[in-house]
N, C-alpha and C positions, 0 to 999 in steps of 0.2 A: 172590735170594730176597727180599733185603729190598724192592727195585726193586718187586717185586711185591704183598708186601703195600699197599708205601705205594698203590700204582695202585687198589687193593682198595677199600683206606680213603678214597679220595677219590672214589670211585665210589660207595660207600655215602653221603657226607655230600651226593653230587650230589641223588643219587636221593633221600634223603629228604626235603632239602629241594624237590624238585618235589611229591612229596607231598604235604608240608606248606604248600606256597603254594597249591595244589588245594584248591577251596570245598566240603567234602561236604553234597550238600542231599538233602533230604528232600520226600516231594510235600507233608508238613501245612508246612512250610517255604516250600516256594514258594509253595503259597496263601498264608501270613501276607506273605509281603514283597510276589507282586504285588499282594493287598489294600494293601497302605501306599502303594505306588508308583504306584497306577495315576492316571492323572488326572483319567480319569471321573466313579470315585470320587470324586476329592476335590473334584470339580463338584457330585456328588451329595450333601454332608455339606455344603457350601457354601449350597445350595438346601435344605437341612433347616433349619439356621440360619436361614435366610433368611426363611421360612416362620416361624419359631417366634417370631422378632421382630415379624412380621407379627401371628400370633394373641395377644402381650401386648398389643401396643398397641390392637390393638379389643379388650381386655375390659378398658382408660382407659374405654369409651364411658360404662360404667356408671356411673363415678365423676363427681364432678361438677368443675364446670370454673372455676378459678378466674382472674382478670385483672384487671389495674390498668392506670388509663389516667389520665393528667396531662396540659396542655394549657395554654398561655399565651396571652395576645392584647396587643398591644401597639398601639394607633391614635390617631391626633392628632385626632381626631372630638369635638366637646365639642359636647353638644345642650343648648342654654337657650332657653326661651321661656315666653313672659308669655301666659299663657291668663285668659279675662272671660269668665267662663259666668253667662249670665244677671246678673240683679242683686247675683251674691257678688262678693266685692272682686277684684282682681286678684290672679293666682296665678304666683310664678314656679315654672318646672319646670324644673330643672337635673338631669341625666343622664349620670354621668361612666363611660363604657365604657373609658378609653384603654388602665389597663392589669386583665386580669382572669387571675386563676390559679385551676385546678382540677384537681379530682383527685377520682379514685373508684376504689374499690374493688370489684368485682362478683362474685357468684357464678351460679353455670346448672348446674340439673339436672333431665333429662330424666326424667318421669314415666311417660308412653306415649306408646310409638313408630309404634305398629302391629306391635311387634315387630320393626322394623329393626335395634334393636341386640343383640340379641337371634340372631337369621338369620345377621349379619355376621359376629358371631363363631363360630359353627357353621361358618359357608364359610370362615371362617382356621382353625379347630380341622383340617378336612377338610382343607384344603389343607397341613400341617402331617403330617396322618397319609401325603396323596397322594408328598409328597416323602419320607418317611422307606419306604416302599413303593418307589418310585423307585431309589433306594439299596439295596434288599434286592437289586433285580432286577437294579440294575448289578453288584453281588457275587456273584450268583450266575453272569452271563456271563463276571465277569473268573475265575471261581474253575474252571467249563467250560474256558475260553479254555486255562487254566494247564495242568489234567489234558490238556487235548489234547497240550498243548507238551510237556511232561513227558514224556508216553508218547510222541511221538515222537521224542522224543533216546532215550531209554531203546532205542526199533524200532533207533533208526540205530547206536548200540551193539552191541546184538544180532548185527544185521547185518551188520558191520564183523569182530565176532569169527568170524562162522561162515563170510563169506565169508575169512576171513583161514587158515581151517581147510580150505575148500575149494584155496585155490591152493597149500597144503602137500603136500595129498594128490595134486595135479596135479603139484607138483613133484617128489615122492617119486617119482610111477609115470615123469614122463619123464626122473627117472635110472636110472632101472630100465630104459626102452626102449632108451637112449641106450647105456649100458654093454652090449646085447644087439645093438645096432645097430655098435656098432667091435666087436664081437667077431661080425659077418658072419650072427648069428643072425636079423635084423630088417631091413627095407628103410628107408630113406631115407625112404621114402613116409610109412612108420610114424610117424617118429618127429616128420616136419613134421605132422602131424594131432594128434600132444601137444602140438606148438609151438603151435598154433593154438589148443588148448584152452587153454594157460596163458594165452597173451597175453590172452585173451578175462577169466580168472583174474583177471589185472594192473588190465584196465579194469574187471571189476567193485570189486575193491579199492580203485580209485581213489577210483570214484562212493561206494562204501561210508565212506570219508574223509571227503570234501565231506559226503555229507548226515550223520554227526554233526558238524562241524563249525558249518554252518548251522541246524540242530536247536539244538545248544548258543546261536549265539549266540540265534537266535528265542527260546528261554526264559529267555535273559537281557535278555533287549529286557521281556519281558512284567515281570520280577520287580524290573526296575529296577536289577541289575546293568548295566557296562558291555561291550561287545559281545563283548571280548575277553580277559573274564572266562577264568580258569580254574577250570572249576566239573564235578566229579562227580556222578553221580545213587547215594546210597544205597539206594535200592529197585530192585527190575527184579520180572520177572513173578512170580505166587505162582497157586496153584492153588484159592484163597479165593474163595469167589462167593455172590453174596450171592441171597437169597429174595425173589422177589417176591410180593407183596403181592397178591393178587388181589381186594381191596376197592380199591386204591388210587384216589386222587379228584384233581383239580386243585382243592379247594377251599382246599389251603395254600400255594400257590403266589402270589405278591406279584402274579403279572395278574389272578388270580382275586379278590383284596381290591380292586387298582386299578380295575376295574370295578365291583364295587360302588359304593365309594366317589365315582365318577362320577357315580351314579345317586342318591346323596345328597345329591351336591355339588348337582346342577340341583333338589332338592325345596326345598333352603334358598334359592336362586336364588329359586323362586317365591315363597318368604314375603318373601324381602328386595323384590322389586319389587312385591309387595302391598301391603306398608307403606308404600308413597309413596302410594296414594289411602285413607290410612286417618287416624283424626283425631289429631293431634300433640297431646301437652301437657305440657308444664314449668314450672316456676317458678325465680324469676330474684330476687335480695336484690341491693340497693348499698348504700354503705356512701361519700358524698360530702362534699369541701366546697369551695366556690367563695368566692372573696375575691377584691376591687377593683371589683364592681359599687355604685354611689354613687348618689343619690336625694337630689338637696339637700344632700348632702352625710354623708349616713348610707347605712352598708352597706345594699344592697337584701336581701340574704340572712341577713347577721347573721355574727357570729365563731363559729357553731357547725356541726360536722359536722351530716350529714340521711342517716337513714336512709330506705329505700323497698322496698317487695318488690311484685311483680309476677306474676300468673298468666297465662302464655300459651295458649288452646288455639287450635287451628287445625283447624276441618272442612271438606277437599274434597268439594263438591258436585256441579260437575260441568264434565266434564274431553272429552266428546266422544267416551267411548267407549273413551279411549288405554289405561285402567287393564286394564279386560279383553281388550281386544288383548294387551297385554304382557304378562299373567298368561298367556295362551291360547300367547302364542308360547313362552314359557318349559316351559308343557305338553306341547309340539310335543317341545322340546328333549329333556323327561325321558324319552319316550317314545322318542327315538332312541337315547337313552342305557343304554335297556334291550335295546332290539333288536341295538344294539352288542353287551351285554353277552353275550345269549344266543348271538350269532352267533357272536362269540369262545370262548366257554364250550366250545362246540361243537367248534370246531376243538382248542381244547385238549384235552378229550378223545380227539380222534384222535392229536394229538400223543402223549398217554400211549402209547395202545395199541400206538402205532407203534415207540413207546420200548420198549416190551415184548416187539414182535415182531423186533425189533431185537437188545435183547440176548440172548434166547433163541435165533436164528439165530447170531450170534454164538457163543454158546457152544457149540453144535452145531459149529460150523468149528473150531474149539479143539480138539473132540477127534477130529474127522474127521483134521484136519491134522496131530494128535498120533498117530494112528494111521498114517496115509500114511508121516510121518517114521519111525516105526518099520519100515516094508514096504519103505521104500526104504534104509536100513542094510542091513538084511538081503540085500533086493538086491544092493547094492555089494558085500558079503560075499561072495555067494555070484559074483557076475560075476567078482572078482577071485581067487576062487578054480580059476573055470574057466579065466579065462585064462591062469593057471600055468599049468593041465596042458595049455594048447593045445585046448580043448575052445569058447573064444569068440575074436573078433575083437578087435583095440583098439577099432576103433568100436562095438562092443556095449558094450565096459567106458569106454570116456568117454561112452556115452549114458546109463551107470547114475549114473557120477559128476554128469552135470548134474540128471537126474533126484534125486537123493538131494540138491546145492544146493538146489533150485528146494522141495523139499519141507520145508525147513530153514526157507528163507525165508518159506514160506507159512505154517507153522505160527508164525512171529517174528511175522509180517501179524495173525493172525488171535490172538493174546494181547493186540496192541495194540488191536485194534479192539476187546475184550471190555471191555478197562478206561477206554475212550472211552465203548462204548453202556455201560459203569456208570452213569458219569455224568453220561447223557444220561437214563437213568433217573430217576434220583435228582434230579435238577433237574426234570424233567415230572412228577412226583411230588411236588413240593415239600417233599424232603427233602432236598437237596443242603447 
């Protein structure tokens, strides 16, 4: 007795700790980790950065730009000569370059551009909002990707159990033939035609195995788990379904903005290459002093800094034509960019609809299959009732038994595909 408990007790500490080494996950769970793990992602949050570094540094343009520059000369050149201009006395001119040092101090600030800097950073601002869009849309496929994987470890569970309920009741009836078959009741034939159901029993529980096992690791591959994770799903199917929307639009949908925003991107495009045959102007202050240029022997420049400021403008006149070619090609551009948009636009709308028609088919199979599943119990029920009394054949009641699997599993099929087109919904919907 005690032999026994102890066997008890060590079977309990077995079992729960396999329990407890078991990951239970949740679907809001696996969308958080494979959002953290995917690499996509973190491509996409890389290129958001990326972009955002971009649009600070053009809007430096505005600011003005400040530089210092120093510079030495060192030469063995010593220029003297004696110039007789006219009847004045002789003049010597002595000119000592050999050694001279300078330095300046400069500032530059652009006044007009044409709008150049202005356009540029508008096309980093966009390109800034195109990456952060980017990013939405990679999250909303790795978040798809997940619920698929999910639901189908959750299918291959399912199915694992109900096939595992199938080869019991196959096993149940061929001890029951078996026991009728040595007691001279039943032929041989009989009881090889149960054999052949079970075995069939054995391989589908097999394959039933395999695909949760492959299922499991596939949603651990996604969530950034390792392959051979041991990992639980705490959800399975629920009879919750959600409303669709009969206004619904793709206008919140990250392709729906991304196209846009293409179509803005090419109008700043045009201001920015307009601004190059448009007239420039800024001004420009230094702040200098130069020392070692000599004149007879006195600084040519003097021992004092020299201020200077300067107004640059620049007006292109004429350039051949090039400015409105490239304004006109850039035109070309925004106008594909619309035609893009519309044509895509379009398809996304189908894509809704489709998602619509989709899950509402869907849920029609749900309860079609939910209703089969119930006709085919009842079947089973009543097939195994006749064949007590000798009123059916074994092959009528192992045709009920597969019929009554096969309807199990279709109704398993048809709960996973419901919570797939959810959220195939819900993402062509841009609610995901």
């Amino acid at each position: 007795m005690k032999q026994v408990r102890y066997i008890f007790f060590v079977l309990c500490l077995f079992t729960s700790g396999m329990v407890s080494a078991q990951q239970s996950l949740s679907l809001t769970q696996c969308r958080q980790m494979a959002l953290e793990n995917n690499k996509q992602i973190a491509i996409a949050g890389r290129d958001k950065e990326r972009a955002d570094l971009i649009t600070e540094a053009a809007r430096t343009n505005y600011l003005p730009r400040l530089s210092a520059e120093g510079s030495a000369l060192f030469s063995r050149s010593d220029t003297k000569m004696n110039l007789q201009i006219g009847d004045l006395p002789p003049m010597d001119f002595d000119l000592d370059i050999n050694r001279i040092y300078m330095a300046d101090l400069s500032i530059e600030q652009p006044l007009y551009t044409g709008g150049k800097i202005t356009s540029g950073y508008k096309i980093s601002q966009i390109g800034s909002d195109i990456a952060e869009l980017n990013e939405a849309l990679t999250e909303d496929e790795v978040l798809l990707e997940t619920d698929n994987a999910y639901w189908t470890c959750v299918q291959a569970g399912e199915l694992q159990r109900s096939t595992l309920q199938y080869k019991e009741t196959v096993e149940e009836f061929y001890r029951v033939v078996k026991n009728a078959c040595d007691a001279g009741m039943k032929s041989q034939n009989d009881l090889m035609k149960v054999q052949v159901q079970l075995n069939r029993a054995d391989l589908q529980l097999h394959r039933a195995e395999n695909g949760v096992r492959l299922s499991r690791m596939n949603l651990c591959n996604i969530i950034g788990l390792d392959l051979q994770s041991e990992i639980s799903l705490s959800e399975t199917f629920t009879e919750s379904h959600i409303g669709i929307n009969p206004d619904a639009n793709i206008f919140s949908r990250p392709e729906s903005s991304l196209l846009d925003k293409q179509v803005e991107l090419k109008q700043y495009e045009k201001q920015y290459v307009r601004s190059d045959f448009l007239p420039q102007i800024g001004i420009m202050g230094s702040y200098g002093y130069i020392h070692g240029a000599k004149f007879n022997g006195e600084q040519i420049f003097g021992n004092k800094p020299s201020f200077s400021a300067m107004v640059s403008i620049k007006v292109p006149l004429f350039s051949w034509g090039e400015g409105t070619k490239r304004v006109k090609a850039v035109e070309r551009e925004i106008q594909m960019a619309q035609l893009q948009r519309d044509d895509v636009g379009e398809k996304m709308k189908l894509e809704l609809q489709q998602a619509i028609n989709s899950y509402n088919e869907a849920l029609l199979e749900v309860r079609l299959t939910q209703k089969a599943q119930g006709q085919s119990e009842e079947n089973l029920r009543v097939s195994r009732d006749n064949y007590d009394v000798g009123m059916e054949t074994i092959s009528d009641y192992l045709e009920a038994q597969t019929i009554w699997r096969n309807a199990q599993a279709e109704h398993i099929m048809a709960k996973t595909k419901l919570e797939i087109r959810k959220t195939e919904y819900l993402k062509a919907s841009g609610n995901l």
